[in-house]
HTML snippet that shows the backbone in 3Dmol.js (N, CA, C, O; Angstrom):
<script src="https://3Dmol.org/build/3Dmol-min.js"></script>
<div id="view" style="width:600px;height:400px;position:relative"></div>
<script>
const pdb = `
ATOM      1  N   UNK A   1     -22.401 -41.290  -3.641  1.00  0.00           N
ATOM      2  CA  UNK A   1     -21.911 -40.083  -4.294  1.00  0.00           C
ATOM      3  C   UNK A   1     -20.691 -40.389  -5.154  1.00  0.00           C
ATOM      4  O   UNK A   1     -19.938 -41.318  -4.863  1.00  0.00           O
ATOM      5  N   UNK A   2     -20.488 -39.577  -6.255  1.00  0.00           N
ATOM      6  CA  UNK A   2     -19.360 -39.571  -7.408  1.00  0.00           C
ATOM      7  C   UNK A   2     -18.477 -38.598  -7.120  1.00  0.00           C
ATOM      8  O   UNK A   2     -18.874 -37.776  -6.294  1.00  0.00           O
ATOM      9  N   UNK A   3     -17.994 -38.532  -7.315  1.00  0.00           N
ATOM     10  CA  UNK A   3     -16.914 -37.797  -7.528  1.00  0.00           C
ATOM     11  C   UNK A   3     -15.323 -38.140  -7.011  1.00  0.00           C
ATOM     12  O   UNK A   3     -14.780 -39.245  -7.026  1.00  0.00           O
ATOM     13  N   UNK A   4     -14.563 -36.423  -6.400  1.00  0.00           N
ATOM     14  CA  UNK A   4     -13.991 -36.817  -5.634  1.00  0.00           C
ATOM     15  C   UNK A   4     -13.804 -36.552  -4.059  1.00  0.00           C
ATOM     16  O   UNK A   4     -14.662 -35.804  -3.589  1.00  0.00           O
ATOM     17  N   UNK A   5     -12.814 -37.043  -3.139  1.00  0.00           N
ATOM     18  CA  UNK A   5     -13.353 -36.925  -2.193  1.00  0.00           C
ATOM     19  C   UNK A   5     -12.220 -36.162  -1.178  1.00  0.00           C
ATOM     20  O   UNK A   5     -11.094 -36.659  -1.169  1.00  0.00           O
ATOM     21  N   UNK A   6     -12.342 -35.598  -0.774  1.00  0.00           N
ATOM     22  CA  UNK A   6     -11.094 -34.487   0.044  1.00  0.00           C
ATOM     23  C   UNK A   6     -10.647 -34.925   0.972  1.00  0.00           C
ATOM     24  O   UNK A   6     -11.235 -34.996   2.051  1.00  0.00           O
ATOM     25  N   UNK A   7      -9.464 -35.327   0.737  1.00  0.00           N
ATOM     26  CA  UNK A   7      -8.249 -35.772   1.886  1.00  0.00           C
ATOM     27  C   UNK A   7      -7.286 -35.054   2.562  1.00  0.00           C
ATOM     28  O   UNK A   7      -6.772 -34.118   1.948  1.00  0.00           O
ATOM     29  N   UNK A   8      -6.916 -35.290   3.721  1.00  0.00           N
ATOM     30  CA  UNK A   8      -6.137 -34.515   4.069  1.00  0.00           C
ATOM     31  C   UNK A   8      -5.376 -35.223   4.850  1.00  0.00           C
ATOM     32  O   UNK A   8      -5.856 -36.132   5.527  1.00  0.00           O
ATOM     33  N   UNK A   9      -3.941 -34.881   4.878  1.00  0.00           N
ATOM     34  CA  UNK A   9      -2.818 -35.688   5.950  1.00  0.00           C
ATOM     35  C   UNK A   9      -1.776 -34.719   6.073  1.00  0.00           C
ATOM     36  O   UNK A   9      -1.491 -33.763   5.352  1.00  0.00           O
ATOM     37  N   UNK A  10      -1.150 -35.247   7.361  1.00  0.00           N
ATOM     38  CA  UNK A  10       0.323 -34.347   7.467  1.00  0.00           C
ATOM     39  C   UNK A  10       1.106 -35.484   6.980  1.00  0.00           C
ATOM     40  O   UNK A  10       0.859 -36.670   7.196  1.00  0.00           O
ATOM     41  N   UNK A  11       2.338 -34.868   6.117  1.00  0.00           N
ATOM     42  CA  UNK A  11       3.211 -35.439   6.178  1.00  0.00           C
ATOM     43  C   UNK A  11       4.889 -35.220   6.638  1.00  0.00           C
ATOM     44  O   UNK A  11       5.547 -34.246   6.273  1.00  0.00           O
ATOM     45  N   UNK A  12       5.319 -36.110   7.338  1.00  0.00           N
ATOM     46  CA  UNK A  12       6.511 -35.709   7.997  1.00  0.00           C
ATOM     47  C   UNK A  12       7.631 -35.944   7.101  1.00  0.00           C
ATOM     48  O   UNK A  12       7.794 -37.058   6.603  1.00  0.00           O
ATOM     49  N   UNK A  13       8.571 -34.777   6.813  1.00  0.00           N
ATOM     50  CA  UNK A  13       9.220 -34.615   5.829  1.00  0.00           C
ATOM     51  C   UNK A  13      10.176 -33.758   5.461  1.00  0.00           C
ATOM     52  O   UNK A  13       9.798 -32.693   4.974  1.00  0.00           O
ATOM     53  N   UNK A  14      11.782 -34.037   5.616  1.00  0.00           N
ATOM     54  CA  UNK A  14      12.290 -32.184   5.480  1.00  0.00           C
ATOM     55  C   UNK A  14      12.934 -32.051   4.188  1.00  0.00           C
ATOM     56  O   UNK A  14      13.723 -31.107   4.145  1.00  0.00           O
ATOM     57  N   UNK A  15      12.797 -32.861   2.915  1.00  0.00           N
ATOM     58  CA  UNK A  15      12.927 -32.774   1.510  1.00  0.00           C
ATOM     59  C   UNK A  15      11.879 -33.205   0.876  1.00  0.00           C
ATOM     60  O   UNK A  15      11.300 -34.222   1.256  1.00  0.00           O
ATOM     61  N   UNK A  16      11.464 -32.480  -0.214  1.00  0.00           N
ATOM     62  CA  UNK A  16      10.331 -32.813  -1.222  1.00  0.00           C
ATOM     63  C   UNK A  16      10.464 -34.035  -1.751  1.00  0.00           C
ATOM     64  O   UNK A  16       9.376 -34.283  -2.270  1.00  0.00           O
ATOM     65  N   UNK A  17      11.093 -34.812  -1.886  1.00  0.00           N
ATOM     66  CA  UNK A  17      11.849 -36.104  -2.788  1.00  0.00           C
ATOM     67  C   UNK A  17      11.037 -37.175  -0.855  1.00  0.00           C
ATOM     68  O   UNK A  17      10.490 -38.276  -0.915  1.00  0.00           O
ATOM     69  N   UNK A  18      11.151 -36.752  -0.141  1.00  0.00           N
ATOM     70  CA  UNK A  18      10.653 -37.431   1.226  1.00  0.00           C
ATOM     71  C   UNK A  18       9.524 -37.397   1.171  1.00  0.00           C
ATOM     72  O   UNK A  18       8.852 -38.426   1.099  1.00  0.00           O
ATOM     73  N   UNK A  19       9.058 -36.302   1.189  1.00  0.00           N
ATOM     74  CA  UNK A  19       7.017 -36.155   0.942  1.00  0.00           C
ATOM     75  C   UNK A  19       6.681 -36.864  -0.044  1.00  0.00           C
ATOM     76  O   UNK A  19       5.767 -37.653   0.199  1.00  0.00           O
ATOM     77  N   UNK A  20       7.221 -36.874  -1.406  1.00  0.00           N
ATOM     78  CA  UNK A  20       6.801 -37.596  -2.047  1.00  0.00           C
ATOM     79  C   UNK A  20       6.715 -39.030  -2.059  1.00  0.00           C
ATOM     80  O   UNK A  20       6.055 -39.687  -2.864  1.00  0.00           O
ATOM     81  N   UNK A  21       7.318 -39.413  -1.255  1.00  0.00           N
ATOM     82  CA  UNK A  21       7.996 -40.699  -1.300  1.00  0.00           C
ATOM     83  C   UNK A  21       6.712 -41.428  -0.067  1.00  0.00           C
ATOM     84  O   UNK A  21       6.107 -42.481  -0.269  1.00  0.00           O
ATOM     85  N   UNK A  22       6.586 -40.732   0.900  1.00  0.00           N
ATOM     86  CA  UNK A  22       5.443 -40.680   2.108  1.00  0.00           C
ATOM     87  C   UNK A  22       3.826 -40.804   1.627  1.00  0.00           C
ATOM     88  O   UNK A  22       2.860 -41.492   1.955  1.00  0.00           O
ATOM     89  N   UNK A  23       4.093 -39.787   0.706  1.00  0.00           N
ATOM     90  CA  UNK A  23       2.642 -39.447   0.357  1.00  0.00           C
ATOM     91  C   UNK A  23       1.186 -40.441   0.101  1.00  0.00           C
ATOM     92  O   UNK A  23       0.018 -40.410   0.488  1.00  0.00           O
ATOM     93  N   UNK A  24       1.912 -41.188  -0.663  1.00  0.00           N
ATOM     94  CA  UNK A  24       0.845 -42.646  -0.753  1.00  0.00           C
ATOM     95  C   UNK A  24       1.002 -43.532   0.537  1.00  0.00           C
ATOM     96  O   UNK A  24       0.553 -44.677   0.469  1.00  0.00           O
ATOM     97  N   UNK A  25       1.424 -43.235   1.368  1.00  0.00           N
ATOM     98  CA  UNK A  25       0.915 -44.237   2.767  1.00  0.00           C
ATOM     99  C   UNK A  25       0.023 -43.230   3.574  1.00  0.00           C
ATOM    100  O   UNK A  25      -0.886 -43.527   4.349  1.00  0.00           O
ATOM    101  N   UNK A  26       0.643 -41.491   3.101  1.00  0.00           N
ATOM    102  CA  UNK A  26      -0.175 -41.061   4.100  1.00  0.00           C
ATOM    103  C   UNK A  26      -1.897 -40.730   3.980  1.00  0.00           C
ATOM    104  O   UNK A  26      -2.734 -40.382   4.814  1.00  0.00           O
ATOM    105  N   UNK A  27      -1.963 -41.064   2.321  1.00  0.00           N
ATOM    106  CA  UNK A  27      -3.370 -40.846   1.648  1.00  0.00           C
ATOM    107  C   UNK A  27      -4.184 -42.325   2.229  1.00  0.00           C
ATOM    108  O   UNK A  27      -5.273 -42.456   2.787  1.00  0.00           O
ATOM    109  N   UNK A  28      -3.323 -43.158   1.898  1.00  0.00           N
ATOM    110  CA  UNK A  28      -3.890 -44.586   2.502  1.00  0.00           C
ATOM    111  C   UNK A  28      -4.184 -44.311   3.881  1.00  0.00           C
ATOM    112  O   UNK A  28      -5.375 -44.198   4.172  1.00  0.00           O
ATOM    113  N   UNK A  29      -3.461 -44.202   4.638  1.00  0.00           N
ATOM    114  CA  UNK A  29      -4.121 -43.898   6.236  1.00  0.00           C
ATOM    115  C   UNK A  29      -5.367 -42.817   6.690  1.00  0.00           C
ATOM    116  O   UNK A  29      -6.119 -42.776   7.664  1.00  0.00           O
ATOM    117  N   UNK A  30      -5.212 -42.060   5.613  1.00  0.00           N
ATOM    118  CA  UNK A  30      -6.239 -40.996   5.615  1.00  0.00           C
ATOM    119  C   UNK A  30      -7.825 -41.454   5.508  1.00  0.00           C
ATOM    120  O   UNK A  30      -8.872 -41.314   6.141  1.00  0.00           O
ATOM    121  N   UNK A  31      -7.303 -42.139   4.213  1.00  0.00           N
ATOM    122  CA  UNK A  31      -8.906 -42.711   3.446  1.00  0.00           C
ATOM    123  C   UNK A  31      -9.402 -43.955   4.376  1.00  0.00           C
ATOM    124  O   UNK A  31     -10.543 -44.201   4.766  1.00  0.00           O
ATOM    125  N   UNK A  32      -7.814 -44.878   4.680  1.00  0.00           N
ATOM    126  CA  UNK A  32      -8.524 -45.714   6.016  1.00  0.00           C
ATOM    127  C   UNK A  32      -9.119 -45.037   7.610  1.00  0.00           C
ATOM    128  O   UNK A  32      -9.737 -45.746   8.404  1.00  0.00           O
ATOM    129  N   UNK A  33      -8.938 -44.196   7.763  1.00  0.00           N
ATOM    130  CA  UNK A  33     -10.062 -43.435   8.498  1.00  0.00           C
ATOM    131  C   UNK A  33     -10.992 -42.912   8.139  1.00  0.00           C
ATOM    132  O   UNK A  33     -11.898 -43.166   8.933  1.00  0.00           O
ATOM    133  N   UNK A  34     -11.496 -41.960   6.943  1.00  0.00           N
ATOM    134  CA  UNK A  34     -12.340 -41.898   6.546  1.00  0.00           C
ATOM    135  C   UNK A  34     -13.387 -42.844   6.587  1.00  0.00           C
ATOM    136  O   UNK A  34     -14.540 -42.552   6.907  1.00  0.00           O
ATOM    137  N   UNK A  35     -13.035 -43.882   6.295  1.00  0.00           N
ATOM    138  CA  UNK A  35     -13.461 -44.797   5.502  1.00  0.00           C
ATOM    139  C   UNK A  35     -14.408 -45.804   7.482  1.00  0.00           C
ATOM    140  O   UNK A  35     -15.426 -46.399   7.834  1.00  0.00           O
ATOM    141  N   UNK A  36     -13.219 -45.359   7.981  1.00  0.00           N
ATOM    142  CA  UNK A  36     -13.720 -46.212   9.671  1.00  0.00           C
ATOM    143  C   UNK A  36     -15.000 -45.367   9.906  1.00  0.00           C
ATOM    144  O   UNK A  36     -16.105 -45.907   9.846  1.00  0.00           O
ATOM    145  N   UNK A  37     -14.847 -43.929  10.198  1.00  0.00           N
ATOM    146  CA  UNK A  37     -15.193 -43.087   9.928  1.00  0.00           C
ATOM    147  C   UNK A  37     -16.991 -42.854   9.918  1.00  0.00           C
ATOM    148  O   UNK A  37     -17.897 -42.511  10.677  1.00  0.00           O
ATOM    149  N   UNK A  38     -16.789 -43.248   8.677  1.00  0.00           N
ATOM    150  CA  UNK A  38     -18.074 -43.567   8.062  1.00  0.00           C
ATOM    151  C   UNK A  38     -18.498 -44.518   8.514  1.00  0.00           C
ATOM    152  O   UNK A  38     -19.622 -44.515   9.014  1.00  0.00           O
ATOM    153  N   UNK A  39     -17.778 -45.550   8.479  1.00  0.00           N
ATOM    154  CA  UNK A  39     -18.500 -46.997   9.216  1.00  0.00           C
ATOM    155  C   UNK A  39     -19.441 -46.731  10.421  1.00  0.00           C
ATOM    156  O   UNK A  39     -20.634 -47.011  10.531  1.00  0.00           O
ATOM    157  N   UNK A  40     -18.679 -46.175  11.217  1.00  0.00           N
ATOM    158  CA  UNK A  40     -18.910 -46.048  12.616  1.00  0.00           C
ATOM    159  C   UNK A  40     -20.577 -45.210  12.627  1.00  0.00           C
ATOM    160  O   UNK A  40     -21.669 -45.615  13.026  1.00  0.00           O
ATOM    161  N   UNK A  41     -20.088 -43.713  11.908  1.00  0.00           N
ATOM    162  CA  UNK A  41     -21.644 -43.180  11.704  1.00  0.00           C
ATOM    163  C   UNK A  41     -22.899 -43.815  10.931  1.00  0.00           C
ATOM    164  O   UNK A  41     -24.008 -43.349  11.193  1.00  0.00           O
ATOM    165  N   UNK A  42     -22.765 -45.070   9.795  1.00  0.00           N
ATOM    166  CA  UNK A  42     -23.835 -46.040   9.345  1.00  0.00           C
ATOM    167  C   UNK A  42     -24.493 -47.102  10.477  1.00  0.00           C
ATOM    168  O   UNK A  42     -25.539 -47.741  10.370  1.00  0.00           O
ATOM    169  N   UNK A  43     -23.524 -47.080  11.611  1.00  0.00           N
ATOM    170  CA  UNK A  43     -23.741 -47.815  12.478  1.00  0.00           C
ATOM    171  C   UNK A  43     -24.478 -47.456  13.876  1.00  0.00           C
ATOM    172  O   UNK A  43     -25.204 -48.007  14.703  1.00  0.00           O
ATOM    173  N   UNK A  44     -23.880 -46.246  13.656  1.00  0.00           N
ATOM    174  CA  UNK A  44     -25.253 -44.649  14.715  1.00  0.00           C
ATOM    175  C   UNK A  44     -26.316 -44.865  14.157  1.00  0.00           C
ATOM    176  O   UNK A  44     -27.346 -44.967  14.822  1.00  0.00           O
ATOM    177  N   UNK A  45     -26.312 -44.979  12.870  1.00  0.00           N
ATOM    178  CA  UNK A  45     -27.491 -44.035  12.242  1.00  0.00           C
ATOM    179  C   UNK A  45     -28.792 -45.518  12.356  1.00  0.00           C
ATOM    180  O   UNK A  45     -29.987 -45.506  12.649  1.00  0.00           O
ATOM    181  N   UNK A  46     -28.030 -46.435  12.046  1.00  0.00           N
ATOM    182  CA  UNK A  46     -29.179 -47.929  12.601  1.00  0.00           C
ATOM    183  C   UNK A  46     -29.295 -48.224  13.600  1.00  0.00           C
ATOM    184  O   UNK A  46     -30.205 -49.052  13.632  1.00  0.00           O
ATOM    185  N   UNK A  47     -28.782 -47.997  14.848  1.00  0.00           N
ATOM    186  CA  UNK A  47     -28.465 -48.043  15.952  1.00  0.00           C
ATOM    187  C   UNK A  47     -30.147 -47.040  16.582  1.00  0.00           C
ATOM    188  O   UNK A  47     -30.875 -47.530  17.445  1.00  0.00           O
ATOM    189  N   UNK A  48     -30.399 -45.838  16.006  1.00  0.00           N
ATOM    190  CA  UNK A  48     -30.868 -44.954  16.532  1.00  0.00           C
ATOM    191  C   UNK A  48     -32.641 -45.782  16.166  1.00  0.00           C
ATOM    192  O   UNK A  48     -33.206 -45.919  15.081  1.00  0.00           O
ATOM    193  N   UNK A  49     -33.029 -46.130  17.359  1.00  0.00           N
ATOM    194  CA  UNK A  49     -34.853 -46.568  16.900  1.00  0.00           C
ATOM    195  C   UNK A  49     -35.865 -45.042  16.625  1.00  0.00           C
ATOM    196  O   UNK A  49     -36.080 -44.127  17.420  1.00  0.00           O
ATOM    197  N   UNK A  50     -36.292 -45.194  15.357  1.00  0.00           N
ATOM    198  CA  UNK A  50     -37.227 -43.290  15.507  1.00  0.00           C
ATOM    199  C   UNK A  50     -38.889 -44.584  15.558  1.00  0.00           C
ATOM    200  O   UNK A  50     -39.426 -45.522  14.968  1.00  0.00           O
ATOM    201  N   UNK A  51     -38.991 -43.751  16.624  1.00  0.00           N
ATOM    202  CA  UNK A  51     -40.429 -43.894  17.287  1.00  0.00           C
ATOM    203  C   UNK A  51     -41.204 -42.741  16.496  1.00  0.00           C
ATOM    204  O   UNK A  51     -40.811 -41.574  16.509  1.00  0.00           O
ATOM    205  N   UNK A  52     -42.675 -43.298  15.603  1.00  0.00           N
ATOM    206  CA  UNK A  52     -43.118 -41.983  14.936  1.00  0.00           C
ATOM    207  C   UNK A  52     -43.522 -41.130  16.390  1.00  0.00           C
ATOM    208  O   UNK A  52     -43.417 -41.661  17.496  1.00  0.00           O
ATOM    209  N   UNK A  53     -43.925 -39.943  16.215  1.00  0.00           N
ATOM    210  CA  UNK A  53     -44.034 -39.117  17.201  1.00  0.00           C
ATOM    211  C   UNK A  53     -45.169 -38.862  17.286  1.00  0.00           C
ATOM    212  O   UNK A  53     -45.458 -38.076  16.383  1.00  0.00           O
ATOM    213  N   UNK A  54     -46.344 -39.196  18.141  1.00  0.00           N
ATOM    214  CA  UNK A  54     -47.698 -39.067  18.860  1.00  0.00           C
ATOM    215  C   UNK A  54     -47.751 -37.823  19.403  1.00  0.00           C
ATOM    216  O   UNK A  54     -46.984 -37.283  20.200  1.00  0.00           O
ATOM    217  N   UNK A  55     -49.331 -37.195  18.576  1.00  0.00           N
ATOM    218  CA  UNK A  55     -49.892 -35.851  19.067  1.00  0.00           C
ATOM    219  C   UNK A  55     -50.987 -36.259  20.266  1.00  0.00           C
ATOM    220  O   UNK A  55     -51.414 -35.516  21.150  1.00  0.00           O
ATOM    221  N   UNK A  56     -51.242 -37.363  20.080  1.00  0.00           N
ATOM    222  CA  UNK A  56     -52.300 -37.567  21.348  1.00  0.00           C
ATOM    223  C   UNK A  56     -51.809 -37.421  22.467  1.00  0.00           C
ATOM    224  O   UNK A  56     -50.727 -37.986  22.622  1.00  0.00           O
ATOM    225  N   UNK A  57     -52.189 -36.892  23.274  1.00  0.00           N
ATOM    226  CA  UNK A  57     -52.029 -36.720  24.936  1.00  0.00           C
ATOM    227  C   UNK A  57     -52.836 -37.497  25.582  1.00  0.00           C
ATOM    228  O   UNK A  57     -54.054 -37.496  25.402  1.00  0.00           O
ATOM    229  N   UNK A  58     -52.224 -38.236  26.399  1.00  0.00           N
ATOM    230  CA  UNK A  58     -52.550 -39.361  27.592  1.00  0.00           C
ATOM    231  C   UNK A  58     -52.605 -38.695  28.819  1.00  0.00           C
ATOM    232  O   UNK A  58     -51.565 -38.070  29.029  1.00  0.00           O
ATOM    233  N   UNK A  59     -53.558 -38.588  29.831  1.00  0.00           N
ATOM    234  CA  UNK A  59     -53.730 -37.794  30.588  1.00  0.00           C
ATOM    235  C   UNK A  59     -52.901 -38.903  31.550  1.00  0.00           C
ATOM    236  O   UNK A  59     -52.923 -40.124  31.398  1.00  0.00           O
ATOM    237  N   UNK A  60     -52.368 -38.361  32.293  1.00  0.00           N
ATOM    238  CA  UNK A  60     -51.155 -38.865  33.842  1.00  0.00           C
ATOM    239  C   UNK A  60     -49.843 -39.029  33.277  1.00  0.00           C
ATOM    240  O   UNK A  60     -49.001 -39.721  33.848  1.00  0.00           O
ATOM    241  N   UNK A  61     -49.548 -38.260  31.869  1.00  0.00           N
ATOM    242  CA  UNK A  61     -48.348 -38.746  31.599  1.00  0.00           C
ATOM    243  C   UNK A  61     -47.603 -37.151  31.359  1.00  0.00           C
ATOM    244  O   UNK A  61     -46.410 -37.065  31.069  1.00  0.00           O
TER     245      UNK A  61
END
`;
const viewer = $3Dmol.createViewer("view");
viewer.addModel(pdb, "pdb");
viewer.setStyle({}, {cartoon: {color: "spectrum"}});
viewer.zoomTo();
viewer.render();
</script>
């Protein structure tokens, strides 16, 4: 996907001249979770075996 991508962080800060100053480590930590994030669910998602799903019925089962 393109575009962009929605971040979000707190930042700890009790002057604007401080947030700003924060802000690019706290986007970096953000996107480095995101980013784990995602890893982790590409790694579910191969992880998961799909067995096609059989309409036949086996009698004793």
């Amino acid at each position: 996907p393109n575009g962009p991508v929605p971040l979000q962080a707190g930042i700890q800060a009790k002057e604007i001249q401080q947030a700003i100053k924060r802000f690019p480590e706290a986007m970096k930590a953000a996107m480095d979770q995101l980013i784990e994030d995602a890893k982790k669910l590409q790694e579910e998602a191969k992880s998961k075996v799909q067995e096609p799903e059989s309409r036949i019925i086996l009698p004793g089962r």
